[in-house]
C-alpha positions as CSV (number, residue, x, y, z in Angstrom):
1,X,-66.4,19.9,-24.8
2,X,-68.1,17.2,-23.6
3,X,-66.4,13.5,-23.9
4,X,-68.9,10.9,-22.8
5,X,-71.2,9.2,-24.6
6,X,-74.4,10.5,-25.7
7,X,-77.3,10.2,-23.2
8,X,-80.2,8.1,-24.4
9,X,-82.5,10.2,-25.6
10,X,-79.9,12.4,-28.0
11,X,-78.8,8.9,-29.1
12,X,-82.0,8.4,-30.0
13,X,-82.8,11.9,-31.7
14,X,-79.3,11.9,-33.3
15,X,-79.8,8.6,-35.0
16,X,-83.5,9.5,-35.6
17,X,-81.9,12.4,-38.3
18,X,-83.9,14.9,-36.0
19,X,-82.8,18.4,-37.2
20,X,-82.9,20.3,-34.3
21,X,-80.4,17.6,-33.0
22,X,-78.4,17.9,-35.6
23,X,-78.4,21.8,-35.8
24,X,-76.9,21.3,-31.5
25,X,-74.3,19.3,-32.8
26,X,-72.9,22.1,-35.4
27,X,-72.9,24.5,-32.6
28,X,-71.4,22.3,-30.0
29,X,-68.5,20.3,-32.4
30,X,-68.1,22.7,-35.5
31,X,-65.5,24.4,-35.0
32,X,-63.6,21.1,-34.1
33,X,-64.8,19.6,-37.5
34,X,-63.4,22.9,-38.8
35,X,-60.1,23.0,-36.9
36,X,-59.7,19.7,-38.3
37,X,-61.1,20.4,-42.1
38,X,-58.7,23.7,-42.1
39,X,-55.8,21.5,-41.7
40,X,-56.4,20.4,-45.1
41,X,-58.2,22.8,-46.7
42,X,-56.4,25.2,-49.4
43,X,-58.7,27.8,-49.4
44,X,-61.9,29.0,-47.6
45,X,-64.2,27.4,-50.5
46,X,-62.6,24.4,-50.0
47,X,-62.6,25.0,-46.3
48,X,-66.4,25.1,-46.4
49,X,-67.2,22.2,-49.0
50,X,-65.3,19.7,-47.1
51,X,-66.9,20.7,-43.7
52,X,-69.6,20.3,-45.4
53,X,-68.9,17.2,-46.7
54,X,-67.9,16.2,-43.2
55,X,-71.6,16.7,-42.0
56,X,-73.0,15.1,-44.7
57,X,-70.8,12.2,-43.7
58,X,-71.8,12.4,-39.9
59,X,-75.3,12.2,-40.8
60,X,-75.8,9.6,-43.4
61,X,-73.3,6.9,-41.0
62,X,-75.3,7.9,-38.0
63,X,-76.7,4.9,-37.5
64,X,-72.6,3.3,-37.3
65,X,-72.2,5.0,-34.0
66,X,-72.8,2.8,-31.1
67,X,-73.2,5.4,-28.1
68,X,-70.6,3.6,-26.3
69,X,-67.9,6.0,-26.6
70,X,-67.6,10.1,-27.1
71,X,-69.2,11.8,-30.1
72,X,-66.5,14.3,-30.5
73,X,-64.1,11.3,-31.1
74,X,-66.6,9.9,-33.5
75,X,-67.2,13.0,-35.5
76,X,-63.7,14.1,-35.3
77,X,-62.3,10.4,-36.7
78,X,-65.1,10.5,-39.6
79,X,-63.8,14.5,-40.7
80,X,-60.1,13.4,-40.5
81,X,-60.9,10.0,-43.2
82,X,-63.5,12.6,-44.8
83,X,-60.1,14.8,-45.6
84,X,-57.7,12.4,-45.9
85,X,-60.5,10.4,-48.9
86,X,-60.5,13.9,-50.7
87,X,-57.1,14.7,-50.6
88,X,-56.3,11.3,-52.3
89,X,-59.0,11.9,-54.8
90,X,-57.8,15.3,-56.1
91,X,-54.2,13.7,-56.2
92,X,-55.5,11.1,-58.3
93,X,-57.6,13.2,-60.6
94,X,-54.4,15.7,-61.0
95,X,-52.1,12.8,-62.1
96,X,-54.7,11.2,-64.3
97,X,-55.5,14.8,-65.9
98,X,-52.0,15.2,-66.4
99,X,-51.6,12.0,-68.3
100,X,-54.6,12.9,-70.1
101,X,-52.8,16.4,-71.3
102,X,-49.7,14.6,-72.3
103,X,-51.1,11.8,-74.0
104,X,-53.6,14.2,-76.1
105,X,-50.8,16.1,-76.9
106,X,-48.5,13.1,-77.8
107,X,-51.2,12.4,-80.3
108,X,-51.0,15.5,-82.0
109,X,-47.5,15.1,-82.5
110,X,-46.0,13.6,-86.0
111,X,-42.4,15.0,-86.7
112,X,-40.5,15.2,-83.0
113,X,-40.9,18.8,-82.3
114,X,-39.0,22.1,-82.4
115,X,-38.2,24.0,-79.4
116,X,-41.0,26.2,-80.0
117,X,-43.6,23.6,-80.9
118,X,-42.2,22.3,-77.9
119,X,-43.1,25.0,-75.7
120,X,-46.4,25.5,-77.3
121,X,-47.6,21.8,-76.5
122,X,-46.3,22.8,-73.0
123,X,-48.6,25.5,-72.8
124,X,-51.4,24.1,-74.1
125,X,-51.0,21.5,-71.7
126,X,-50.8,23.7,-69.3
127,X,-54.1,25.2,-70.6
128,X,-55.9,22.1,-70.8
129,X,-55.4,21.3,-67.2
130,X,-56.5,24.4,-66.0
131,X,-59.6,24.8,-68.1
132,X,-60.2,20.6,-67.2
133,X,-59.3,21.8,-63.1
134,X,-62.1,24.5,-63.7
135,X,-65.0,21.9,-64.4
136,X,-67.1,20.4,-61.5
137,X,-66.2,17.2,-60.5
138,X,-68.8,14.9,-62.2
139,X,-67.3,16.8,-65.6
140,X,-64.2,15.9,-65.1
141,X,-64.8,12.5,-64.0
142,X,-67.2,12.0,-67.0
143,X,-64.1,13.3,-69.3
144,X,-61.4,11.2,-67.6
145,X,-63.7,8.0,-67.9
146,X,-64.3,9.1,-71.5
147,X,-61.2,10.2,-72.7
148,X,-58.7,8.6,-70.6
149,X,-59.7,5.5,-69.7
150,X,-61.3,4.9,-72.9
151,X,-64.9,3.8,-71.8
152,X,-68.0,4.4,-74.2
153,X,-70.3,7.5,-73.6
154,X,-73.4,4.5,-72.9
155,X,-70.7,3.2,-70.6
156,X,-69.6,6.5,-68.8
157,X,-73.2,7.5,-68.7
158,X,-74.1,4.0,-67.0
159,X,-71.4,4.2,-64.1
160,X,-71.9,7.9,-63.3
161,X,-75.7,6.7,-62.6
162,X,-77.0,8.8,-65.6
């Protein structure tokens, strides 16, 4: 792999968004960005979304790379905080889901329950994070900002850019 800085000209086409650069730098540093992207992947779907998240990354902040140092160490830096920032966010949205089961089921509750009732609310808990898991991730931010953190539907609508 090559560890100097880019020569002029691919500076030039790399910052320009030109695609045939940018289809040269998936076959020269992919399977770095996937080496990396594998190591916090939990499946091969999510394997492939946050490579290609990692891409996405590389070429919207193309213009933040200076040319003075190696691309690979560039690329590779943006696909490990690429990784690391989606890693937090599904921890974040786990937690906060779970909240959101427990408190919805806390609200159902009027008489402290029996054992049964109290395995029942467990499993629809249980139920309610899966089916909330299964949604795309705009659904369940739109739900968490709606139901959890209490804002408006104007208000969720307005900071999710609808």
């Amino acid at each position: 792999m090559n560890l100097e800085p880019l020569p002029g000209s691919e500076l030039h086409c790399f910052r320009a968004g030109d695609p045939h650069c940018f289809r040269d730098l998936l076959q020269r540093y992919g399977a770095a960005v996937k080496g990396v992207a594998a190591s916090f992947a939990r499946d091969d779907d999510d394997l492939k979304d946050l490579c290609q998240e990692v891409w996405l990354r590389v070429f919207v902040k193309r213009s933040t790379y200076k040319g003075t140092g190696p691309l690979l160490a560039w690329i590779l830096t943006l696909a490990r905080r690429t990784c690391v920032s989606n890693e937090r966010r599904i921890k974040a949205q786990g937690s906060a889901i779970s909240r959101l089961a427990m408190g919805a089921a806390d609200a159902w509750q009027r008489d402290p329950p029996t054992p049964i009732e109290e395995i029942q609310q467990r499993e629809e808990r249980a139920r309610l994070f899966a089916a909330v898991q299964l949604l795309a991730e705009r659904q369940r931010l739109a739900i968490l900002m709606r139901l959890y953190h209490g804002y408006s539907t104007e208000e969720t609508a307005a900071l999710m850019g609808c």
